[in-house]
Phi, psi and omega in degrees: 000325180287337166285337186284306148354272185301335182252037176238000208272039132276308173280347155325292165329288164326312199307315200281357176293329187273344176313302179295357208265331176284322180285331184284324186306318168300304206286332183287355174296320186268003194272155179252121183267050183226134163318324166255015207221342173269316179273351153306323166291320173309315173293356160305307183295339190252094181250164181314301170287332152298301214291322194298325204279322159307307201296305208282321173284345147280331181271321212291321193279305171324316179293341191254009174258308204272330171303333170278322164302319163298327179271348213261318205278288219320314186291300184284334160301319182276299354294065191257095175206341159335088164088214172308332171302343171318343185266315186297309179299311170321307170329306221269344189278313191310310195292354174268335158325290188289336175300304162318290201292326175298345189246320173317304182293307178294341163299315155350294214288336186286315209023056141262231158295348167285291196318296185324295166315312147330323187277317200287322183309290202285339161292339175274005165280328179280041189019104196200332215315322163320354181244007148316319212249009160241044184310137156207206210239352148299311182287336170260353160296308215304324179262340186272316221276329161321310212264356172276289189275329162315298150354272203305318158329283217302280186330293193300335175298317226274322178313333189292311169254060180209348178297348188236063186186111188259129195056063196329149149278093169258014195241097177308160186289168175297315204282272185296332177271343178261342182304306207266328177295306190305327159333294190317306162315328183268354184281302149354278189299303198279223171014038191311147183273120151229165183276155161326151166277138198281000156323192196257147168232164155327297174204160178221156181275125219293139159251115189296308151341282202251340167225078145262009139306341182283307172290340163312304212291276181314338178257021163208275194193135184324286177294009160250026161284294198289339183246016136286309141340278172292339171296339192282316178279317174316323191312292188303313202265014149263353181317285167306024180217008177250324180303151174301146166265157185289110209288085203248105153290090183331174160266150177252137159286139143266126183264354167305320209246349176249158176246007203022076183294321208052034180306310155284350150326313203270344188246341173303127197241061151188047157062017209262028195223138174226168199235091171257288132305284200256186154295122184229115175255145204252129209281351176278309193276004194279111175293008215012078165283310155114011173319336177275325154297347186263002179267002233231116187289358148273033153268052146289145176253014164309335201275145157327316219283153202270304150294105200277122159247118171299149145264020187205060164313150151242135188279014170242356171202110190244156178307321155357297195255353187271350198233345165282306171296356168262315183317305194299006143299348204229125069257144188184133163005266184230148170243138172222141152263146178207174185274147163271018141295318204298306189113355214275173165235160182157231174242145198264113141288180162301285206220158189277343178286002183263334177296089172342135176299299170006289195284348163282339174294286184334278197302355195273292202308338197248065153099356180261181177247310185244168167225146162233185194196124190223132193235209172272133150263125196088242161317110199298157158280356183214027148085252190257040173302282195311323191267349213252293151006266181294321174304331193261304184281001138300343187094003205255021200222132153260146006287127196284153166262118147358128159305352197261008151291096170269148171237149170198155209121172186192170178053254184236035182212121164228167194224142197252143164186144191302118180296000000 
């Protein structure tokens, strides 16, 4: 579960995005959107069904701050933030603003002791504090129109930064999405959210999550809160232009050689191949994986031709040289393919999805007896290799693996043989 975790907390995101966005849809039906009428209607809710519904829309906005942060170190641990990945990343720093901001303003709409410390925190961080003592049931439409338009601002970035990602995961596995909501529920129940009493209090108790700027502010200063903040974010959106860059030979079309089928187009996973006539690669975006050669139906090594040229190549390990390097195994026990990520030995890919099925055919008809094919374990290093992959020697992908091919494995290890 935990591997799964880690490598869904983007589809993770969505998810919990659509939770507050169905739960919040019940609570803003019941709210009274008036400076005297809101926190009563909220006390209102917590009756069974409402109040879970609250609770699960609270936690649901906590659970979606620590998965962006995780998901945020995660990115940045592997570094992938880098070259072609600059768009997804850059993309991706505004949205932890709008995540923030979307969960400060809605503690606003409880206007109880919290809310009040909150709204009054953030104005004396914006030298503001004087328009505190001028709450009206305008300035609080003023927070509905926030706790609103922000989301939807928030929806609209995250569609935003999935765009240069061919077959985005905005969807979590079933398995892991029946986990976190039902989590979410039981948190609910035992732990129900209530509001503060909106008297004046001493102290009120904190949600760490999302207003731990407020405690911030106060133990050091609005302007070092602010030129922390932004220092922070110029920093992430200069992050791809202060790292080395990768030294990446894109992949090139022949065009004697594509028919423009678009396959890789449809298999490539950052969108860098666009489809006109021919296959056109646009080289800021080419991670040089070769998943697009291994999709590309002249990459057999069947053809005759005594120099094999794809129509869709990486010019520094061309399908050429991947059918030269194999011929000098064979005839042999076994041949394995692997990923050069993997660590495994055998003739080394970018990614086992750069591997033709073909060629798994090949090496069966010209002396080996078995073949295997070894990938990453847990997360592909190019997104979607592994499922690219697995998908084409099930059959349910072109390029197909032969009915005269039997196969067995699943995840990242298959093992190959002539029926």
């Amino acid at each position: 579960m935990f591997s799964a975790l880690k490598n869904h907390l983007g589809a993770l995101g969505y998810l919990l995005f659509w939770v507050l966005a169905a739960s919040g849809i019940y609570l803003y039906i019941r709210f009274d959107t008036s400076v005297g009428g809101a926190y009563a209607s909220i006390g209102e809710l917590e009756w069974w069904f409402g109040g879970v519904l609250r609770s699960m829309h609270r936690y649901a906005a906590d659970a979606f701050v620590a998965v962006t942060v995780a998901h945020v170190v995660k990115e940045m641990w592997n570094g992938r933030f880098r070259g072609f990945r600059a768009f997804s990343w850059i993309s991706g720093v505004p949205l932890v603003w709008l995540l923030y901001a979307s969960g400060i303003a809605g503690y606003w709409l409880v206007w109880d002791a919290r809310a009040q410390f909150s709204f009054l925190a953030t104005l004396e961080s914006l030298q503001l504090a004087p328009l505190g003592a001028q709450v009206s049931d305008r300035l609080f439409s003023f927070f509905v129109f926030l706790h609103i338009g922000l989301p939807l601002a928030l929806l609209a970035g995250m569609w935003i930064h999935v765009q240069r990602l061919g077959r985005p995961r905005t969807a979590a596995p079933r398995a892991l999405a029946a986990a976190t909501v039902g989590s979410l529920l039981v948190l609910a129940l035992a732990w129900p959210a209530a509001s503060e009493p909106a008297e004046a209090a001493a102290s009120v108790a904190i949600d760490w999550f999302l207003l731990f700027a407020h405690p911030l502010m106060y133990a050091t200063s609005p302007a070092l809160l602010w030129t922390a903040l932004l220092g922070t974010t110029l920093l992430l959106v200069a992050l791809p232009y202060l790292a080395p860059k990768e030294k990446l030979l894109p992949a090139i079309v022949d065009p004697a050689n594509c028919n423009g089928c678009g396959r890789c187009v449809a298999d490539c996973p950052y969108n860098a191949i666009l489809l006109e006539e021919k296959a056109v690669v646009l080289a800021e975006r080419c991670a040089a994986c070769g998943i697009c050669a291994g999709a590309c139906p002249s990459s057999t090594p069947f053809r005759s031709a005594q120099e094999l040229v794809s129509g869709i190549d990486l010019p520094d390990f061309t399908v050429h040289d991947l059918r030269k390097r194999l011929q000098a195994v064979l005839p042999a026990n076994e041949v394995v393919f692997s990923c050069e990520r993997s660590g495994r030995d055998g003739i080394a890919l970018r990614c086992l999805a750069q591997l033709p099925p073909s060629f798994i055919e090949y090496a069966l008809r010209n002396g080996a007896k078995r073949v295997r094919a070894v990938g990453c374990e847990g997360e592909c290093a190019y997104r979607l290799g592994m499922d690219l992959a697995g998908e084409r020697w099930s059959r349910a992908r072109m390029p197909r693996l032969r009915p005269s091919v039997r196969y067995s494995g699943s995840g990242h290890e298959y093992s190959f043989a002539l029926r």
